[in-house]
mmCIF file of the protein (N, C-alpha, C, O) and its ligand, coordinates in Angstrom:
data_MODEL
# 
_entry.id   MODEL 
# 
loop_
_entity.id 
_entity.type 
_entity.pdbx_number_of_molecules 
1 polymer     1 
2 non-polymer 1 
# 
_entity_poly.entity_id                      1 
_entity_poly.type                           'polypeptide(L)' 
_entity_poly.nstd_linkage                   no 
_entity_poly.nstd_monomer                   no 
_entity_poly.pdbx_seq_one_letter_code       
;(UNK)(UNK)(UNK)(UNK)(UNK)(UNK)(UNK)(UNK)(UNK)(UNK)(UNK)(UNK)(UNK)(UNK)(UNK)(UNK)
(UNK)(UNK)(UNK)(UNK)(UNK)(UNK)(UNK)(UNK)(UNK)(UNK)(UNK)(UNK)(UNK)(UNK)(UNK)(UNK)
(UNK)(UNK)(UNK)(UNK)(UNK)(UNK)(UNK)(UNK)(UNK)(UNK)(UNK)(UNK)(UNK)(UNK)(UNK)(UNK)
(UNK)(UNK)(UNK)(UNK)(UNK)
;
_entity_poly.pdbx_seq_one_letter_code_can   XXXXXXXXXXXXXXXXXXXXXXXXXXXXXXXXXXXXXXXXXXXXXXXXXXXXX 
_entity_poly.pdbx_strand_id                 A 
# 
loop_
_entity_poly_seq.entity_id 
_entity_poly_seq.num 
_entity_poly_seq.mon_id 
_entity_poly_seq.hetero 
1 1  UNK n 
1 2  UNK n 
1 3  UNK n 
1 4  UNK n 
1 5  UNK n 
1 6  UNK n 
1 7  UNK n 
1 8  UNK n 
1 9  UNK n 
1 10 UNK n 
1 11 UNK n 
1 12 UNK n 
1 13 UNK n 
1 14 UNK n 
1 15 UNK n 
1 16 UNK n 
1 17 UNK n 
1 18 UNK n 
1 19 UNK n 
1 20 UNK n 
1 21 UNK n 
1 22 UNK n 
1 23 UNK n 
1 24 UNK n 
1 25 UNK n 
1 26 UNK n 
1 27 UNK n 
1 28 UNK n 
1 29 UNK n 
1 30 UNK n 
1 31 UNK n 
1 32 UNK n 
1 33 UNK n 
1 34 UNK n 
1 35 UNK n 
1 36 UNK n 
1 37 UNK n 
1 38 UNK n 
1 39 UNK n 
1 40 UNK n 
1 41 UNK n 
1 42 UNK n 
1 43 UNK n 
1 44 UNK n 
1 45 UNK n 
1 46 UNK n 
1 47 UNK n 
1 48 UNK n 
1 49 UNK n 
1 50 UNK n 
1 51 UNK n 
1 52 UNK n 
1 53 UNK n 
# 
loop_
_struct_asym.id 
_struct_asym.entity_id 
A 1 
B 2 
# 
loop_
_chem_comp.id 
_chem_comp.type 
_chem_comp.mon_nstd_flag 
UNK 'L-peptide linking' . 
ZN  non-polymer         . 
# 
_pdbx_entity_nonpoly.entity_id   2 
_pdbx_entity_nonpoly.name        ? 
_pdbx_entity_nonpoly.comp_id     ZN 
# 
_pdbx_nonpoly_scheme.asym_id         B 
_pdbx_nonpoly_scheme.entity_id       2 
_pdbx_nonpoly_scheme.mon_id          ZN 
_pdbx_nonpoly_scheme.ndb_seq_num     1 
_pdbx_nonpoly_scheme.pdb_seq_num     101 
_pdbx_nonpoly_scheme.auth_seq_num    101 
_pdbx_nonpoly_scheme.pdb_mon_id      ZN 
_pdbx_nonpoly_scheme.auth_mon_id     ZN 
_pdbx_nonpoly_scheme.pdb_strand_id   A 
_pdbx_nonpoly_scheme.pdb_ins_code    . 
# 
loop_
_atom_site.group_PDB 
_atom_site.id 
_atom_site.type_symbol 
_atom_site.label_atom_id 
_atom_site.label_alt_id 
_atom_site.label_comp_id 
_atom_site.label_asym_id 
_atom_site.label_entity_id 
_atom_site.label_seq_id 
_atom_site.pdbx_PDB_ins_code 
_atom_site.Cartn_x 
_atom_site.Cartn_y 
_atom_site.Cartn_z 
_atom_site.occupancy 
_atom_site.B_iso_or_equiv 
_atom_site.pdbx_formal_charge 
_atom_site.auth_seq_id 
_atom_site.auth_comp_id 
_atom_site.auth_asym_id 
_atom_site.auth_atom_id 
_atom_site.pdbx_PDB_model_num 
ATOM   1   N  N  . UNK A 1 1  ? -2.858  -3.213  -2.089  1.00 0.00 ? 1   UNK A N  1 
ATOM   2   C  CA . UNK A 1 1  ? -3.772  -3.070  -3.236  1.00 0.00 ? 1   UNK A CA 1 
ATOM   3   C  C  . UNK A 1 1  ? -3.385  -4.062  -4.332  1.00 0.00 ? 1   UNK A C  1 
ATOM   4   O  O  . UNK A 1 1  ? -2.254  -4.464  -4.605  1.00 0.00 ? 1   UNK A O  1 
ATOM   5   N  N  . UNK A 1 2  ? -4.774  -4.438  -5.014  1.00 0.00 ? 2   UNK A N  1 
ATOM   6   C  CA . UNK A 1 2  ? -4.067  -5.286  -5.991  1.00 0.00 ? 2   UNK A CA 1 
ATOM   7   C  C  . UNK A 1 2  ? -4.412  -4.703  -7.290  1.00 0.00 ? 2   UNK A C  1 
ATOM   8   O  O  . UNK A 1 2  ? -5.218  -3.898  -7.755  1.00 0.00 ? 2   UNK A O  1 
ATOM   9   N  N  . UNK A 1 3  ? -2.951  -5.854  -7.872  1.00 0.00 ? 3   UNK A N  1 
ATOM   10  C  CA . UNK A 1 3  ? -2.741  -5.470  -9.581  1.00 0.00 ? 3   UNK A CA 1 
ATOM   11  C  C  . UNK A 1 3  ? -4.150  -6.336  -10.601 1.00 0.00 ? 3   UNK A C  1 
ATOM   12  O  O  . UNK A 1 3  ? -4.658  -7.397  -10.236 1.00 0.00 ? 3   UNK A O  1 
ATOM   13  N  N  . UNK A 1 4  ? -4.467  -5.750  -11.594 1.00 0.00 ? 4   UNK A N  1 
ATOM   14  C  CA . UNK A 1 4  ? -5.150  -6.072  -12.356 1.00 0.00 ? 4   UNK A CA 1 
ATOM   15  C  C  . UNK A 1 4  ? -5.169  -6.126  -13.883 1.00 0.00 ? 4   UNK A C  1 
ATOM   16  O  O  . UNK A 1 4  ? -4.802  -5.117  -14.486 1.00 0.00 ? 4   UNK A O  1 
ATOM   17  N  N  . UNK A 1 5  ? -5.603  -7.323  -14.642 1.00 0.00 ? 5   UNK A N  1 
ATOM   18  C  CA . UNK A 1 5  ? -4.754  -7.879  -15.823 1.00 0.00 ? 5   UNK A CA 1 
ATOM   19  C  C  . UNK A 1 5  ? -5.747  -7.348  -16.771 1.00 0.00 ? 5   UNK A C  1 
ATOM   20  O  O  . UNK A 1 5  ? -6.650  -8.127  -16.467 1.00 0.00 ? 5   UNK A O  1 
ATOM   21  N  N  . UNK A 1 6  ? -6.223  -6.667  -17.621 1.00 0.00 ? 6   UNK A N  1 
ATOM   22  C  CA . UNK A 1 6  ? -6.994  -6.752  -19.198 1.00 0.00 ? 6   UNK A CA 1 
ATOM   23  C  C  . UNK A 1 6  ? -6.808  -8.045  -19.528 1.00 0.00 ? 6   UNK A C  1 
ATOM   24  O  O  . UNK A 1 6  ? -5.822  -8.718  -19.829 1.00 0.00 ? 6   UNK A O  1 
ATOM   25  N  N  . UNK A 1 7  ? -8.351  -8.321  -19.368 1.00 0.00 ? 7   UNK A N  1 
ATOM   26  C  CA . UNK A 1 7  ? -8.457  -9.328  -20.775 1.00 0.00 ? 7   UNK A CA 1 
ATOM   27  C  C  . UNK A 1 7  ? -8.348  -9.929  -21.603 1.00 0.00 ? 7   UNK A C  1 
ATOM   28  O  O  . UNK A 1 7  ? -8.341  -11.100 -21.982 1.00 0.00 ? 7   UNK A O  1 
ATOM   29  N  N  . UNK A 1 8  ? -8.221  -8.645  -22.000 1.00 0.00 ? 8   UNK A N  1 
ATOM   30  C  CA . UNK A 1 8  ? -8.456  -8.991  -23.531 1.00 0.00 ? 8   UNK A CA 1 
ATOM   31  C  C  . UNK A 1 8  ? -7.108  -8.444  -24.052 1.00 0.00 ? 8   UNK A C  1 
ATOM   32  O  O  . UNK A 1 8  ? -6.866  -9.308  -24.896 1.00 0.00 ? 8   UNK A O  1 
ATOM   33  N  N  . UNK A 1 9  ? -6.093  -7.601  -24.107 1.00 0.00 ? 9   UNK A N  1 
ATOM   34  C  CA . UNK A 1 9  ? -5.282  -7.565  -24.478 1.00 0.00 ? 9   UNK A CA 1 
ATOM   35  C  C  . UNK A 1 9  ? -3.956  -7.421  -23.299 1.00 0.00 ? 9   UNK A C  1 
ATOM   36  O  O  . UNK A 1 9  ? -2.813  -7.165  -23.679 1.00 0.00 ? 9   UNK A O  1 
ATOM   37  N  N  . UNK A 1 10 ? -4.160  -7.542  -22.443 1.00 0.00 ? 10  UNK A N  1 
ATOM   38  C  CA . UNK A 1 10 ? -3.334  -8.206  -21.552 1.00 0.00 ? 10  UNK A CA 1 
ATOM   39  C  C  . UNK A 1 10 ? -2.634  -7.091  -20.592 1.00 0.00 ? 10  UNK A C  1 
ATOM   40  O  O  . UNK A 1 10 ? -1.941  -7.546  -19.682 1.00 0.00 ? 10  UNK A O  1 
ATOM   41  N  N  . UNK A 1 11 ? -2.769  -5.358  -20.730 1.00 0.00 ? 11  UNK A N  1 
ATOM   42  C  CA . UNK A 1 11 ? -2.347  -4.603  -20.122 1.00 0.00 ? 11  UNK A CA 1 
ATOM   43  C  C  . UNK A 1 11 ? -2.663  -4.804  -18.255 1.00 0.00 ? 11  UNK A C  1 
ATOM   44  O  O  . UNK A 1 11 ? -3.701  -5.144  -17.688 1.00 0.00 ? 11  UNK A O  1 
ATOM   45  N  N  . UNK A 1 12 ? -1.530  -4.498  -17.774 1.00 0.00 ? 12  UNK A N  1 
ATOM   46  C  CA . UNK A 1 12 ? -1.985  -4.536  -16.182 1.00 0.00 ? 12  UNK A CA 1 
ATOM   47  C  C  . UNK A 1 12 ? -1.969  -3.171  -15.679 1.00 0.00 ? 12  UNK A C  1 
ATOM   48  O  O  . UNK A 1 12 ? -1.172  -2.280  -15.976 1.00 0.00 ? 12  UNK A O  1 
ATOM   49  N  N  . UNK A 1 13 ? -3.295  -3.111  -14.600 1.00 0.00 ? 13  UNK A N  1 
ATOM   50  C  CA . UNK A 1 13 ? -3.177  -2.040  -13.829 1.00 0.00 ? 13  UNK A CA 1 
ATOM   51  C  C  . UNK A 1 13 ? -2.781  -2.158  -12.516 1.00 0.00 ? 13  UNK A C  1 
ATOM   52  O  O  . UNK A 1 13 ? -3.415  -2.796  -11.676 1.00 0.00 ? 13  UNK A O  1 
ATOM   53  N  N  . UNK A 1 14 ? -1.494  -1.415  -12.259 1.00 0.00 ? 14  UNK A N  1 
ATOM   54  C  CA . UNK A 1 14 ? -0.820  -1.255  -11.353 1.00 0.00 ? 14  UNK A CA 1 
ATOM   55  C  C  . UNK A 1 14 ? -1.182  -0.076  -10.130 1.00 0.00 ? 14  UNK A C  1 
ATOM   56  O  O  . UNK A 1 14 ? -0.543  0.973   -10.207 1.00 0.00 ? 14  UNK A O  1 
ATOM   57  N  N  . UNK A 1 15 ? -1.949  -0.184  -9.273  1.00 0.00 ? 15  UNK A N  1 
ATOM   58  C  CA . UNK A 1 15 ? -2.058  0.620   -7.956  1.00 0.00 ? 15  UNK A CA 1 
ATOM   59  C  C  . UNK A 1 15 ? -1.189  1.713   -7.830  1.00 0.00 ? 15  UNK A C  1 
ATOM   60  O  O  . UNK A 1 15 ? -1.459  2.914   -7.798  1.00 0.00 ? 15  UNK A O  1 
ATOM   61  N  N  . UNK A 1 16 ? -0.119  1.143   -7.764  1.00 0.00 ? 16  UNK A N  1 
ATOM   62  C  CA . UNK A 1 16 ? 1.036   1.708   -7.573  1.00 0.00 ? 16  UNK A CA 1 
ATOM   63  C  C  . UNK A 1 16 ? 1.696   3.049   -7.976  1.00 0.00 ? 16  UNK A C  1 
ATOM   64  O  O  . UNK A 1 16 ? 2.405   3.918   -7.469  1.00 0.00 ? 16  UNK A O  1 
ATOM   65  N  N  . UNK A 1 17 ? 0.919   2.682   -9.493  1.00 0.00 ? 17  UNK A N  1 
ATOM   66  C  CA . UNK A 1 17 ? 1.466   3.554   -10.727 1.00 0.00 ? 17  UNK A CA 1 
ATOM   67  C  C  . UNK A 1 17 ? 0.514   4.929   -11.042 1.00 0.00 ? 17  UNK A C  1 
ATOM   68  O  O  . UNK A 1 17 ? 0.596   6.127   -11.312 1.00 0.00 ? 17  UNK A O  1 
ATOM   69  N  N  . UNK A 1 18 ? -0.428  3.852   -10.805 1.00 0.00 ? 18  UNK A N  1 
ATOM   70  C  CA . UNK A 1 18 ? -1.883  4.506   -11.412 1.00 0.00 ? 18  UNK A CA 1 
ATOM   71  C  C  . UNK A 1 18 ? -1.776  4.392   -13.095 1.00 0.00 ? 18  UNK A C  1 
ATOM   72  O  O  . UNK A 1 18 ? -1.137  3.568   -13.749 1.00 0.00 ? 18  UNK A O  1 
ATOM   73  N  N  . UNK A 1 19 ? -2.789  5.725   -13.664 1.00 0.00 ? 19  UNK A N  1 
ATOM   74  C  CA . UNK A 1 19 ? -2.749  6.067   -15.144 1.00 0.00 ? 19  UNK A CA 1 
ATOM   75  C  C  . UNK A 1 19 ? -3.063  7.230   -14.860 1.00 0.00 ? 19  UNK A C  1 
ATOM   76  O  O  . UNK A 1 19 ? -4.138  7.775   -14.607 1.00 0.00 ? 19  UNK A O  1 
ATOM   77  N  N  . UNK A 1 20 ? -1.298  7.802   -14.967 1.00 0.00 ? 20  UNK A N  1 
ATOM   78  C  CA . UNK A 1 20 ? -1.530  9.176   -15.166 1.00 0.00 ? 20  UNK A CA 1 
ATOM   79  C  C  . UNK A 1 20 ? -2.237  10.011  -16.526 1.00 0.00 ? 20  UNK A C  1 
ATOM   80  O  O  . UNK A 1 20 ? -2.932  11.025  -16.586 1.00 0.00 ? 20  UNK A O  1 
ATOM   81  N  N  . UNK A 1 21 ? -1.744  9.137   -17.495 1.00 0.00 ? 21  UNK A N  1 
ATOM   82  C  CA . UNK A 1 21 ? -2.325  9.773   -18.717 1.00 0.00 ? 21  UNK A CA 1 
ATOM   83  C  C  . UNK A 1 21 ? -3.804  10.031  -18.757 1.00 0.00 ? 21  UNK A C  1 
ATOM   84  O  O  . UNK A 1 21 ? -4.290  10.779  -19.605 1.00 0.00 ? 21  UNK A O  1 
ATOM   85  N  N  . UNK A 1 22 ? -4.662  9.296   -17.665 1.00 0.00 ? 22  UNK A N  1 
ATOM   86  C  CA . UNK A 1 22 ? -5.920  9.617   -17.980 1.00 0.00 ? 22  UNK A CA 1 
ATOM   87  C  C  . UNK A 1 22 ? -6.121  10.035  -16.270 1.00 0.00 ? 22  UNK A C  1 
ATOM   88  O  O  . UNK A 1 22 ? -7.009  9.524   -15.587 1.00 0.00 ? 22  UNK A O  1 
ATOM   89  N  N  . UNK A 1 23 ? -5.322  10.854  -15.837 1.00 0.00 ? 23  UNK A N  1 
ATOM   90  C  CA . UNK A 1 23 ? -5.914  11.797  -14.649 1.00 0.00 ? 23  UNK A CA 1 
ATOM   91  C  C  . UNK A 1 23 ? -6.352  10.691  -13.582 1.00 0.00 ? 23  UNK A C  1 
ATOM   92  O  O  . UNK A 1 23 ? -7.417  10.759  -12.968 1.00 0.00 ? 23  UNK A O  1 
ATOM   93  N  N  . UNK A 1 24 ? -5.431  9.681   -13.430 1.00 0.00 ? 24  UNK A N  1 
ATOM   94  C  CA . UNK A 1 24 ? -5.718  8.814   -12.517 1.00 0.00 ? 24  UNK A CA 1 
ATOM   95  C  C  . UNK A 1 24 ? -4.275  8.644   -11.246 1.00 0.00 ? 24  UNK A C  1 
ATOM   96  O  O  . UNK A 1 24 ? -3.187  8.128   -11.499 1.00 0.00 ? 24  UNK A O  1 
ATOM   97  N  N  . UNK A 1 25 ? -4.578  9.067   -10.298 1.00 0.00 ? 25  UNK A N  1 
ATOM   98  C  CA . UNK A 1 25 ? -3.138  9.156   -9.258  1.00 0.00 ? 25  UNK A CA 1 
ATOM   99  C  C  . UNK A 1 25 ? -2.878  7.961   -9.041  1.00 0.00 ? 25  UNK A C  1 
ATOM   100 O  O  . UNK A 1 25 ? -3.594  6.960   -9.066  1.00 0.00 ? 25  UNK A O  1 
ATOM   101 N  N  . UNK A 1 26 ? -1.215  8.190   -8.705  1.00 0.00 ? 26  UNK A N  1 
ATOM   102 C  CA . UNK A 1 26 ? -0.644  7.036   -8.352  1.00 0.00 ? 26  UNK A CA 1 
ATOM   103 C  C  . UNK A 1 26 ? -1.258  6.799   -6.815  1.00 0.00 ? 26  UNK A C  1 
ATOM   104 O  O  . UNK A 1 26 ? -1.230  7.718   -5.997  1.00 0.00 ? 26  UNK A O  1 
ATOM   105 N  N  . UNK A 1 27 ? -2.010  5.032   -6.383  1.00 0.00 ? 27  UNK A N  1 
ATOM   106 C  CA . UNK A 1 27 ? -2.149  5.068   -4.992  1.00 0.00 ? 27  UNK A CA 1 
ATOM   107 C  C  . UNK A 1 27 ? -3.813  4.898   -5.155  1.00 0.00 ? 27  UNK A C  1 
ATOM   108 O  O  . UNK A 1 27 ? -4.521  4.820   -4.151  1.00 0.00 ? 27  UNK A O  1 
ATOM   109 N  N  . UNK A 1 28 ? -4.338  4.851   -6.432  1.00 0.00 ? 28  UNK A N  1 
ATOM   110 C  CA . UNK A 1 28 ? -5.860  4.455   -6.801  1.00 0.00 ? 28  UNK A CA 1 
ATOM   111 C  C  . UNK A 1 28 ? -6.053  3.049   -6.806  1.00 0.00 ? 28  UNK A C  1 
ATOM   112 O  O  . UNK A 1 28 ? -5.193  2.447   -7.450  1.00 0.00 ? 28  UNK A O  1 
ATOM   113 N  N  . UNK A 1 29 ? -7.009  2.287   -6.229  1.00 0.00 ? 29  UNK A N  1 
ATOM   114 C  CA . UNK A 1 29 ? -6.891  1.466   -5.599  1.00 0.00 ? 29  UNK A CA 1 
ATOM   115 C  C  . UNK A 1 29 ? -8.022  0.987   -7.340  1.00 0.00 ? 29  UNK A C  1 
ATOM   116 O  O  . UNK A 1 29 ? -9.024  1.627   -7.658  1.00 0.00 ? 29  UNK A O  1 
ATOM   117 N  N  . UNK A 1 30 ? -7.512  -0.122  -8.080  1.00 0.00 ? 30  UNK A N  1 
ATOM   118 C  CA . UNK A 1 30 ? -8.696  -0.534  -9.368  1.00 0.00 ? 30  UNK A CA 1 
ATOM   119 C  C  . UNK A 1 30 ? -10.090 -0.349  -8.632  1.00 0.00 ? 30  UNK A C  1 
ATOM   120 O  O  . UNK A 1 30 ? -10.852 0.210   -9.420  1.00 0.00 ? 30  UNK A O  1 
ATOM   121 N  N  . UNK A 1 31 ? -10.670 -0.591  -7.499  1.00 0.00 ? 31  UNK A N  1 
ATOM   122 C  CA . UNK A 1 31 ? -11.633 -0.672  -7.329  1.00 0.00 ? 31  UNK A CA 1 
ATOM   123 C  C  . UNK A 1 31 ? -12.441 1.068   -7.285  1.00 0.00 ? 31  UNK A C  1 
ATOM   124 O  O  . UNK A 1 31 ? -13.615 1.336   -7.537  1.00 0.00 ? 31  UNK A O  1 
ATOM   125 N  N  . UNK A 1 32 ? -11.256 2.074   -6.852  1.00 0.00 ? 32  UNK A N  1 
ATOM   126 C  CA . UNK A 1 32 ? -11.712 3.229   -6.385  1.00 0.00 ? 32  UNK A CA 1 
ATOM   127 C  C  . UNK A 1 32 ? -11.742 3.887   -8.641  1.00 0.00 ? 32  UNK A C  1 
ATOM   128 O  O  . UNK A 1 32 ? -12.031 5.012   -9.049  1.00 0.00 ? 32  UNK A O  1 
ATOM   129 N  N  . UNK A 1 33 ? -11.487 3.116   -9.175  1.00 0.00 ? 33  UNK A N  1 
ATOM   130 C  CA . UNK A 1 33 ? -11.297 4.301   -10.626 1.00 0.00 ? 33  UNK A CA 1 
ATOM   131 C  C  . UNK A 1 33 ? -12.651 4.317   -10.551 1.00 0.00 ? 33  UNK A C  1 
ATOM   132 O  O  . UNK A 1 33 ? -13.542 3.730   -9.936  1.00 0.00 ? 33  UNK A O  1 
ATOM   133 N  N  . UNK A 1 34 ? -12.501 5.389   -11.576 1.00 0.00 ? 34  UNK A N  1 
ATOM   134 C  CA . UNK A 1 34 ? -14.213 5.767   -12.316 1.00 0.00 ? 34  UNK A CA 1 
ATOM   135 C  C  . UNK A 1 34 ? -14.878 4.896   -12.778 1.00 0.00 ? 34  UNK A C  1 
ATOM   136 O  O  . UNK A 1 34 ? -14.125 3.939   -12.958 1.00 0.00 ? 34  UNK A O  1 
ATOM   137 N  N  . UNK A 1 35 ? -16.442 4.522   -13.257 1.00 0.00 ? 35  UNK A N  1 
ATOM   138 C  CA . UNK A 1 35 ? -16.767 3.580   -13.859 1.00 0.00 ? 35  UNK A CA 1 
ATOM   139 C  C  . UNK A 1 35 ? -16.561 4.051   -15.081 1.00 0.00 ? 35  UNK A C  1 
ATOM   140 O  O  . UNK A 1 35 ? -17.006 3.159   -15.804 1.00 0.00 ? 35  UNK A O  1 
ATOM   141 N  N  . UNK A 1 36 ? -16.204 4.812   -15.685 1.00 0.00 ? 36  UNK A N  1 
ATOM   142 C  CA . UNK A 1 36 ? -15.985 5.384   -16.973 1.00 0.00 ? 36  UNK A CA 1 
ATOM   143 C  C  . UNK A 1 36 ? -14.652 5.149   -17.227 1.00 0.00 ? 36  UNK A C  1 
ATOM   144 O  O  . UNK A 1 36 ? -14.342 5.424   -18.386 1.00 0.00 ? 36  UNK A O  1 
ATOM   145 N  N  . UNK A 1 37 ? -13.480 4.604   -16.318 1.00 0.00 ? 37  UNK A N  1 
ATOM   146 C  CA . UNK A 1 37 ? -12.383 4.535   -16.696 1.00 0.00 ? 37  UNK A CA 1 
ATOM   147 C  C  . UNK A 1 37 ? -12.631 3.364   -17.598 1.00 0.00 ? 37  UNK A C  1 
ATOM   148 O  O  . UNK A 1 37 ? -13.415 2.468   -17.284 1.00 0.00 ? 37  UNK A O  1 
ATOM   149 N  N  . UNK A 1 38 ? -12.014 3.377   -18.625 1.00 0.00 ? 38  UNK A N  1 
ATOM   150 C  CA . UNK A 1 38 ? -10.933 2.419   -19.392 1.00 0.00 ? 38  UNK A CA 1 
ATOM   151 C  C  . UNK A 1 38 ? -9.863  1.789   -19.912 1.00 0.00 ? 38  UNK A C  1 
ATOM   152 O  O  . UNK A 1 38 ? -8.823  2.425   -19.747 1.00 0.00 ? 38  UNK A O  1 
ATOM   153 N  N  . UNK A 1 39 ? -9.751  0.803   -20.459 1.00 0.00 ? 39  UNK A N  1 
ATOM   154 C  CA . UNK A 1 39 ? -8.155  0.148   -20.382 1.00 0.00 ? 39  UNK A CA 1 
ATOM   155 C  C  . UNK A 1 39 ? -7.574  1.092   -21.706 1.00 0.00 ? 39  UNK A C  1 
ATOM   156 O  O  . UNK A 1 39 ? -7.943  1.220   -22.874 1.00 0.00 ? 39  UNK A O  1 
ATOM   157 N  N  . UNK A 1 40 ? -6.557  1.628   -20.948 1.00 0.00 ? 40  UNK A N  1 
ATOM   158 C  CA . UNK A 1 40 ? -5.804  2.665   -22.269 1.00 0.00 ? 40  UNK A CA 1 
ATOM   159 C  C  . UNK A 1 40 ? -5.031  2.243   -23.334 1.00 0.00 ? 40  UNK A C  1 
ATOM   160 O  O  . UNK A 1 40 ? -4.380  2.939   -24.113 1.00 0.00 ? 40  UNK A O  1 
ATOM   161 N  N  . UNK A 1 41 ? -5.192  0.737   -23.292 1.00 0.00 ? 41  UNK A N  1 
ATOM   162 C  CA . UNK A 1 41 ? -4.739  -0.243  -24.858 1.00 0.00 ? 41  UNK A CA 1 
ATOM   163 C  C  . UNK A 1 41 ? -5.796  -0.245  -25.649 1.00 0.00 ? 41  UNK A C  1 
ATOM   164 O  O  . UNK A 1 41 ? -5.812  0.371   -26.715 1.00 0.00 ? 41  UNK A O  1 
ATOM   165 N  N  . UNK A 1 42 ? -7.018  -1.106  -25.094 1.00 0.00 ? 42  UNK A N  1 
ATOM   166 C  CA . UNK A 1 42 ? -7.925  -1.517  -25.865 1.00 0.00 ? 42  UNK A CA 1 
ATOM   167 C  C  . UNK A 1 42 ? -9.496  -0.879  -25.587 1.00 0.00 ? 42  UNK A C  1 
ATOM   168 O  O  . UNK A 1 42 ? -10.469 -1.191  -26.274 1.00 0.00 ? 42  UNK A O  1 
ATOM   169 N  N  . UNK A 1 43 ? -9.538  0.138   -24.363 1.00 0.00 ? 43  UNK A N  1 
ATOM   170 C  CA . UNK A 1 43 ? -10.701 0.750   -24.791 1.00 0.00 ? 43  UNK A CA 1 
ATOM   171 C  C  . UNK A 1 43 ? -11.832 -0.062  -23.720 1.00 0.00 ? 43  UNK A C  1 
ATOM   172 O  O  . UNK A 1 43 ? -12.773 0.479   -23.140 1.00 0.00 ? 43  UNK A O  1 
ATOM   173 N  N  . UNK A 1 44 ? -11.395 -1.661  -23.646 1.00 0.00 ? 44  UNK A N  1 
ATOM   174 C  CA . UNK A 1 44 ? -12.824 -2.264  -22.793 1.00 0.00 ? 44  UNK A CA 1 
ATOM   175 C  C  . UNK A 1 44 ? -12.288 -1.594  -21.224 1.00 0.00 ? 44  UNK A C  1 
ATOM   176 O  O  . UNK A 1 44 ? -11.324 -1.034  -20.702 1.00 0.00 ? 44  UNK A O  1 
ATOM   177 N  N  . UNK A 1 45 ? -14.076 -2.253  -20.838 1.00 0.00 ? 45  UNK A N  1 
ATOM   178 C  CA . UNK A 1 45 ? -14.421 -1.112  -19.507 1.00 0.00 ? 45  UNK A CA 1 
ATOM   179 C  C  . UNK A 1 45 ? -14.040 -2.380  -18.490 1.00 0.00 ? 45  UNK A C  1 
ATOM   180 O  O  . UNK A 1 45 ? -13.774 -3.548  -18.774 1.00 0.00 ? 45  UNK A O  1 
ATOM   181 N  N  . UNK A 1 46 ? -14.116 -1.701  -17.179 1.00 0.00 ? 46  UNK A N  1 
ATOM   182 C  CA . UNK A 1 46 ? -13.670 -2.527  -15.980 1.00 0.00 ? 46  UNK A CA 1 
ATOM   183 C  C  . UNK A 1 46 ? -13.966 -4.070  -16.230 1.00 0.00 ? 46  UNK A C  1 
ATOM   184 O  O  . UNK A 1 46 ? -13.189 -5.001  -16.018 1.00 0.00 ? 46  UNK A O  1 
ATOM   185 N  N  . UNK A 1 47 ? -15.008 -4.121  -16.631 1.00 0.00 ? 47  UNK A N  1 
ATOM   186 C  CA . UNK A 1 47 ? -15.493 -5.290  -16.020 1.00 0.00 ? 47  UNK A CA 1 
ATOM   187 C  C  . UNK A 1 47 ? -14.900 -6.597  -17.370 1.00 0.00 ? 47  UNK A C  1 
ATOM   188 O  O  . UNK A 1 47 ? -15.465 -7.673  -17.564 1.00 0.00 ? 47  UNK A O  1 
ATOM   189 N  N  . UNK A 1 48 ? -13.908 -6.193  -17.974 1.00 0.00 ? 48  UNK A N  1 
ATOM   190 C  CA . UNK A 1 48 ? -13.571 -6.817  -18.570 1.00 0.00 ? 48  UNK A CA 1 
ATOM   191 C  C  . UNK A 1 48 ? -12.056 -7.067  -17.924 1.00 0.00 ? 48  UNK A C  1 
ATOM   192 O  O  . UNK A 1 48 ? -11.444 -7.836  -18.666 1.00 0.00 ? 48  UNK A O  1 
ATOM   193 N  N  . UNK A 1 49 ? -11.377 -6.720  -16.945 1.00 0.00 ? 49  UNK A N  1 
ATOM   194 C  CA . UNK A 1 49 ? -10.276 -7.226  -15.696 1.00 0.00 ? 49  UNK A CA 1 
ATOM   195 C  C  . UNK A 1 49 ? -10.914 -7.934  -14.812 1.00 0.00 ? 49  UNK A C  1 
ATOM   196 O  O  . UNK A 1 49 ? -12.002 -8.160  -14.283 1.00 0.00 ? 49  UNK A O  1 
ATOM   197 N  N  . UNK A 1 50 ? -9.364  -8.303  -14.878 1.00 0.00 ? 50  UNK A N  1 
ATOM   198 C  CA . UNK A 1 50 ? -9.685  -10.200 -13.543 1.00 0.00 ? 50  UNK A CA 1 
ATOM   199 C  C  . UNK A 1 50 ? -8.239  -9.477  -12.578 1.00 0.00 ? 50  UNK A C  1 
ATOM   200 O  O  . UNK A 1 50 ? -7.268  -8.798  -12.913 1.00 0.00 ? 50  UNK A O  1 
ATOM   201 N  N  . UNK A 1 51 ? -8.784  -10.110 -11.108 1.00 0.00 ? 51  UNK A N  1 
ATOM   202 C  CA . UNK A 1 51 ? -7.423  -9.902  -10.950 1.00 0.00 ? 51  UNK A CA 1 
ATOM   203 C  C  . UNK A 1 51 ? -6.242  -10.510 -10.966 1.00 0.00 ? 51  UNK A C  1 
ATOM   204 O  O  . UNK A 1 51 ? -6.257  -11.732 -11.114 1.00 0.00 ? 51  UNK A O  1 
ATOM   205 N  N  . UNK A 1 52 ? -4.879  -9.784  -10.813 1.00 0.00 ? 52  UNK A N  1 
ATOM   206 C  CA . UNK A 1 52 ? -3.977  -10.648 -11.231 1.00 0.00 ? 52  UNK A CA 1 
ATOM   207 C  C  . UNK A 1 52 ? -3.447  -11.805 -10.517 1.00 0.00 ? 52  UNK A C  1 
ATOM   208 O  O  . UNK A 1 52 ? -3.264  -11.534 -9.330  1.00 0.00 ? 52  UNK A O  1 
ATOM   209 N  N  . UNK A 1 53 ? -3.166  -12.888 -10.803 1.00 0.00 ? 53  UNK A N  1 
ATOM   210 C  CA . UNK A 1 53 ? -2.959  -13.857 -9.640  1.00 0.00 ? 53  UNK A CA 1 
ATOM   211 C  C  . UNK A 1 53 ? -1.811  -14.354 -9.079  1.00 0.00 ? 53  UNK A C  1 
ATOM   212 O  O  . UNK A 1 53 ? -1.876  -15.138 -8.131  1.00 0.00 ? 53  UNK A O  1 
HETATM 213 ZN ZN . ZN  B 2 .  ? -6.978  -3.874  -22.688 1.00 0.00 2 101 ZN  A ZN 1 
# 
């Protein structure tokens, strides 16, 4: 699975890790989150991650 970078303020989402704080298991693949998930720094929605390279 791959890692994925914010934007805009630079947080990465890690597969691995997940985001537990927002009810997201470790082993969630970025593509499988909610479309409602967001980046828990800055608030923008998916489509504002690239992946990481
Ligand atoms: Zn962000």
């Amino acid at each position: 699975m791959q890692k994925y970078v914010c934007d805009i303020c630079g947080y990465m989402y890690d597969p691995k890790l997940g985001d537990p704080d927002n009810e997201i298991n470790p082993g969630t693949a970025f593509e499988d989150l909610p479309d409602d998930w967001i980046c828990p720094l800055c608030g923008v929605d998916k489509d504002d991650f690239s992946l990481e390279d």
